[in-house]
C-alpha positions in Angstrom: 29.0 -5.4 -4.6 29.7 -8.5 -6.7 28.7 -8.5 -10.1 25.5 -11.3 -9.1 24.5 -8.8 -6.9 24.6 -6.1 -9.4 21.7 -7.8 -11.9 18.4 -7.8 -11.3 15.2 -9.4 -12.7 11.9 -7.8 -12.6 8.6 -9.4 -14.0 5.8 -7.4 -14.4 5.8 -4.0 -16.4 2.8 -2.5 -15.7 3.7 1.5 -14.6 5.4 0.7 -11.8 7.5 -2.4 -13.0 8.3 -0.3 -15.9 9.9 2.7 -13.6 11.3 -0.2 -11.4 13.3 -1.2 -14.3 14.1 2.0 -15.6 15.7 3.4 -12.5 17.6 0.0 -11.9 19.0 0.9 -15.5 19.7 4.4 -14.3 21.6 3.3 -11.1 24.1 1.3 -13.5 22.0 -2.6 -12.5 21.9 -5.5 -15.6 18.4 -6.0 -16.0 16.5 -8.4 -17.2 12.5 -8.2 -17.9 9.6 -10.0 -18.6 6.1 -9.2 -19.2 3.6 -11.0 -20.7 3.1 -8.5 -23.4 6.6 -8.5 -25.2 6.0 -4.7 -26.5 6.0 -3.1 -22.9 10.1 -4.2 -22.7 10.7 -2.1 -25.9 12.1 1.0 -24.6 13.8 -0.4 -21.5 15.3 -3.2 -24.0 16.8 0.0 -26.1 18.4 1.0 -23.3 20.1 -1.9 -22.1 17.7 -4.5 -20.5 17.6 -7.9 -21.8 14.1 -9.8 -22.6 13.9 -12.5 -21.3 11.4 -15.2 -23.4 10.0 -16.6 -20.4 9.3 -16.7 -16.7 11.6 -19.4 -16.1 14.6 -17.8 -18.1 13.7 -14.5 -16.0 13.7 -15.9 -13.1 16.9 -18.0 -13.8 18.7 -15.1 -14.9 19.7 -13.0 -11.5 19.2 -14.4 -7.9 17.4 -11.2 -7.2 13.9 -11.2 -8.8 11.7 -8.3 -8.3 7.8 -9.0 -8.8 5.6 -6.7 -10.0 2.0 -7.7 -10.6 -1.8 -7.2 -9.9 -2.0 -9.9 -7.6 -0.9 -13.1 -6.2 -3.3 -14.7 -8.7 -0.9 -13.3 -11.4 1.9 -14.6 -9.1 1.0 -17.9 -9.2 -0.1 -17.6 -12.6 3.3 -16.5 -14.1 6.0 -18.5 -11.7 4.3 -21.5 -11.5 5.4 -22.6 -14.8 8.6 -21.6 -13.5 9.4 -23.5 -10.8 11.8 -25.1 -11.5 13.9 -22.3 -11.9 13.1 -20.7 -8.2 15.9 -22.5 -6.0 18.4 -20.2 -4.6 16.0 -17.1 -5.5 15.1 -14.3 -3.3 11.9 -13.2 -4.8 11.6 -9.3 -4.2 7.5 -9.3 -4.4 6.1 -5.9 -4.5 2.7 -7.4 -5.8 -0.5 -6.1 -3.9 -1.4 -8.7 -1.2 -3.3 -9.4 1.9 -0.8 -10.5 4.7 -2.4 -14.2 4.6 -1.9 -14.2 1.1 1.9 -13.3 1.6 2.2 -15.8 4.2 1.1 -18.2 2.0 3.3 -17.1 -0.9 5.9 -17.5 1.3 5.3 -20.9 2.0 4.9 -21.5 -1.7 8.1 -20.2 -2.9 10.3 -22.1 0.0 8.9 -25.0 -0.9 10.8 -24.7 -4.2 13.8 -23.3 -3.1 13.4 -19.8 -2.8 13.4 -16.4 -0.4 10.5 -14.2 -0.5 10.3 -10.8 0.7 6.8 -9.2 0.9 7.3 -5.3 -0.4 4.6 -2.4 -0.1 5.6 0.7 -1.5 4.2 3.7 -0.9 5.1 5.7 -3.8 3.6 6.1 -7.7 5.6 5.1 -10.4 6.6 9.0 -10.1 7.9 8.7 -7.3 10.3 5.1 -7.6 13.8 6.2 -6.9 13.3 9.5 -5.6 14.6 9.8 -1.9 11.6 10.7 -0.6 9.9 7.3 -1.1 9.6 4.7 1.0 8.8 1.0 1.3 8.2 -1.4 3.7 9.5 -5.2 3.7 9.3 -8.1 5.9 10.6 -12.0 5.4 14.3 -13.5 6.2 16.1 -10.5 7.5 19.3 -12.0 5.5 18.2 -11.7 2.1 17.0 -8.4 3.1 20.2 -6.9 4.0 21.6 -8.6 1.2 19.7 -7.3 -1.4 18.9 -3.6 0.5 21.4 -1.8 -2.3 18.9 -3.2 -5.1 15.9 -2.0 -2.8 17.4 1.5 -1.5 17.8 2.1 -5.4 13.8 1.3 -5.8 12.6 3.6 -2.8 14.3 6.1 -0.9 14.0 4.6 2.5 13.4 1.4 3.2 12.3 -0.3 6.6 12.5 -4.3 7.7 9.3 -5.2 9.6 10.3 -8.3 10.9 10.6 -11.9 9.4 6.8 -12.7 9.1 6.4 -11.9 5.3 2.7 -11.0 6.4 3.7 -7.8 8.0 4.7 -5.7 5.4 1.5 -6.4 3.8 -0.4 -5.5 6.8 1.4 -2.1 6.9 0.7 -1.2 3.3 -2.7 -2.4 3.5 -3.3 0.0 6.8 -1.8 2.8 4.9 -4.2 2.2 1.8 -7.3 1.7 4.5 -6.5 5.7 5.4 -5.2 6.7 2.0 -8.2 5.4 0.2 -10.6 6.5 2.6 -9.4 10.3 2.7 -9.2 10.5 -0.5 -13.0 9.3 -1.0 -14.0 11.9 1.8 -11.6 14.6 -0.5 -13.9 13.4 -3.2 -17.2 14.1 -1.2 -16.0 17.1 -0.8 -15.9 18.3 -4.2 -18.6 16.8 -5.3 -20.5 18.6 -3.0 -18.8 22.0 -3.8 -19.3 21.2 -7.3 -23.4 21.5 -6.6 -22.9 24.6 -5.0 -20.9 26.0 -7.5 -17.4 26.2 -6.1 -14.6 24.1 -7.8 -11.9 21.9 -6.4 -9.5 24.6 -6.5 -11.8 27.2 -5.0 -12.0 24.3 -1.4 -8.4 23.2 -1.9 -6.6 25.7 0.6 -9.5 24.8 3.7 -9.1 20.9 2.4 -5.6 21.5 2.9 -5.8 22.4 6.3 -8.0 19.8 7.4 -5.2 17.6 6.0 -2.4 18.9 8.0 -4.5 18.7 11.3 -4.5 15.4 11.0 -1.3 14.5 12.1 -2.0 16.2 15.3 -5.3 14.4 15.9 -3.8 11.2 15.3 -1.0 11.7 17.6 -3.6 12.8 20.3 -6.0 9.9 20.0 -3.7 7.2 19.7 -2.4 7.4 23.8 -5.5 7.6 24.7 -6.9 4.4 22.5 -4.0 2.0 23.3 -4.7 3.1 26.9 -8.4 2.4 26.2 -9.4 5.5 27.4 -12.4 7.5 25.5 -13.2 10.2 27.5 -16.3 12.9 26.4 -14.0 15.3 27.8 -12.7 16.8 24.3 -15.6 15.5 22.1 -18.6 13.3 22.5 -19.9 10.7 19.9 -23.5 11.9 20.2 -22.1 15.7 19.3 -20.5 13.5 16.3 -23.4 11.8 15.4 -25.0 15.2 14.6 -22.3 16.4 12.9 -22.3 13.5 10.7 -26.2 14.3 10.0 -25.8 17.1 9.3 -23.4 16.6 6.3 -25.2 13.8 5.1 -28.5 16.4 5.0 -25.7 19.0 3.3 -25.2 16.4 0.1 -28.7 15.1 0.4 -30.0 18.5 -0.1 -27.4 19.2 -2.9 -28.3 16.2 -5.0 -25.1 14.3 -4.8 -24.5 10.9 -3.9 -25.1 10.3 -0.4 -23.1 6.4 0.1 -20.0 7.9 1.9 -21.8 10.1 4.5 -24.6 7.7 5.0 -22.0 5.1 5.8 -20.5 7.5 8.3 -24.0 8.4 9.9 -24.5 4.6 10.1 -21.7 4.1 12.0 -21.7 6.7 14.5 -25.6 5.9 15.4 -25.0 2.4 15.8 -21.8 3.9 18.5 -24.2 5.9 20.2 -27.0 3.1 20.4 -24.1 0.8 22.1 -24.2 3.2 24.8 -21.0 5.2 23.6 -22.9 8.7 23.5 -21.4 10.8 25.9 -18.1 9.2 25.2 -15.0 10.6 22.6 -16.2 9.3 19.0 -12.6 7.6 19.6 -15.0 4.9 20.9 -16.1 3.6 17.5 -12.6 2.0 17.6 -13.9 -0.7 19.7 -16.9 -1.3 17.6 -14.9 -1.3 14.3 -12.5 -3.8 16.5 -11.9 -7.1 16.3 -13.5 -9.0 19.4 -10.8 -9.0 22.1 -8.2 -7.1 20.6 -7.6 -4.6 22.8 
């Protein structure tokens, strides 16, 4: 590895910028950081990384610049002023994004000279540069590979998703969709073990299991979706439905909040007044679908 390819930028030093940085120390990189808040640099400075003034001397110190930042409105917000200094920069964006909006920052940063490679990491700052993380990327497939030392030394494993720089969005945001969502229904849970005067510890071995069945259920319901099959054979949406009633009756009754489950009841009736009753609750994947995307 040439020494160019052994420095690294990275803007943003929010908790995960700042382990970003800190393991690229670790694994021997020259690092250079900026954050709009001078003081976050302070203890990655005293160990080696150099703070940069600006956005444009960031981003003209290394080729490879690794963004970390709320959004794409902080993006544009920070490199903007630094435009001048993006040619012949493969920016390494691990900012939160919709895949249009990572399309479009694509287009932005190659109009000024520059690579970008949509990142979604699913790891906590805990978890950056511990082999068990992972990350997906998508964009040119050159700087990829070119830069994958830099990115195998962020994240465990690392997978290209093809050179639309919308993809690796769309697979981080599909992950958060079921991340986010499970954790809310962990939530429920407690809450409504809580009233009945159980704690979170006291459900977490049956939470636990239900977790690991998962996996299983997935794998079983996914042939028979992309096959667009939904037989009542194993279930049946209107035996869901009740289900569904029945724990939103379970918090009602308890006196804690009732959005989640009433969401859920919501959309299982409107399944079942489709016509979907005697179907597999698999079934509410066409209603949640897009029109013709099957």
């Amino acid at each position: 590895m040439s020494s160019a390819q052994h420095a690294v930028t990275v803007i943003g030093l929010g908790p995960m910028g700042r382990a970003m940085a800190a393991v690229l120390l670790d694994r021997g990189y020259a690092v250079t950081v900026w954050n709009r808040t001078a003081s976050r640099a302070d203890d990655l400075v005293a160990r080696g990384a150099v703070l940069a003034p600006s956005p444009a001397d960031a981003v003209a110190a290394n080729e490879a610049v690794v963004i970390s930042l709320t959004d794409y409105a902080a993006f544009h917000a920070v490199l903007e002023p630094a435009a001048q200094a993006l040619d012949g920069r493969v920016l390494l964006n691990l900012t939160s994004a919709t895949p249009e909006e990572a399309r479009a920052g694509a287009r932005w940063a190659a109009g000024r000279g520059a690579e970008l490679l949509t990142g979604g990491v699913s790891a906590s700052p805990t978890g950056i540069g511990q082999p068990e993380s992972y990350a997906f990327y998508s964009g040119p497939r050159e700087a990829f590979d070119r830069h994958r030392p830099v990115l195998e030394a962020l994240t465990g494993r690392v997978e290209h998703q093809g050179e639309d720089p919308g993809l690796a969005a769309l697979h981080y945001q599909i992950g958060m969709v079921m991340f986010w969502t499970s954790m809310l229904g962990c939530w429920q849970a407690v809450a409504l073990a809580r009233a009945n005067g159980l704690t979170a510890a006291d459900i977490l071995p049956s939470a636990a299991e239900t977790a690991d069945s998962l996996a299983e259920t997935f794998a079983f319901y996914a042939e028979r979706i992309d096959a667009g099959v939904h037989l009542g054979d194993v279930d049946r949406l209107a035996m869901g439905l009740a289900s569904a009633e029945h724990v939103l009756e379970a918090n009602a009754d308890a006196g804690v909040d009732t959005a989640l489950p009433a969401a859920v009841v919501d959309l299982f009736r409107r399944g079942v007044e489709a016509g979907h009753g005697t179907d597999s609750f698999s079934a509410l994947v066409e209603l949640m679908a897009k029109p013709g995307s099957s």
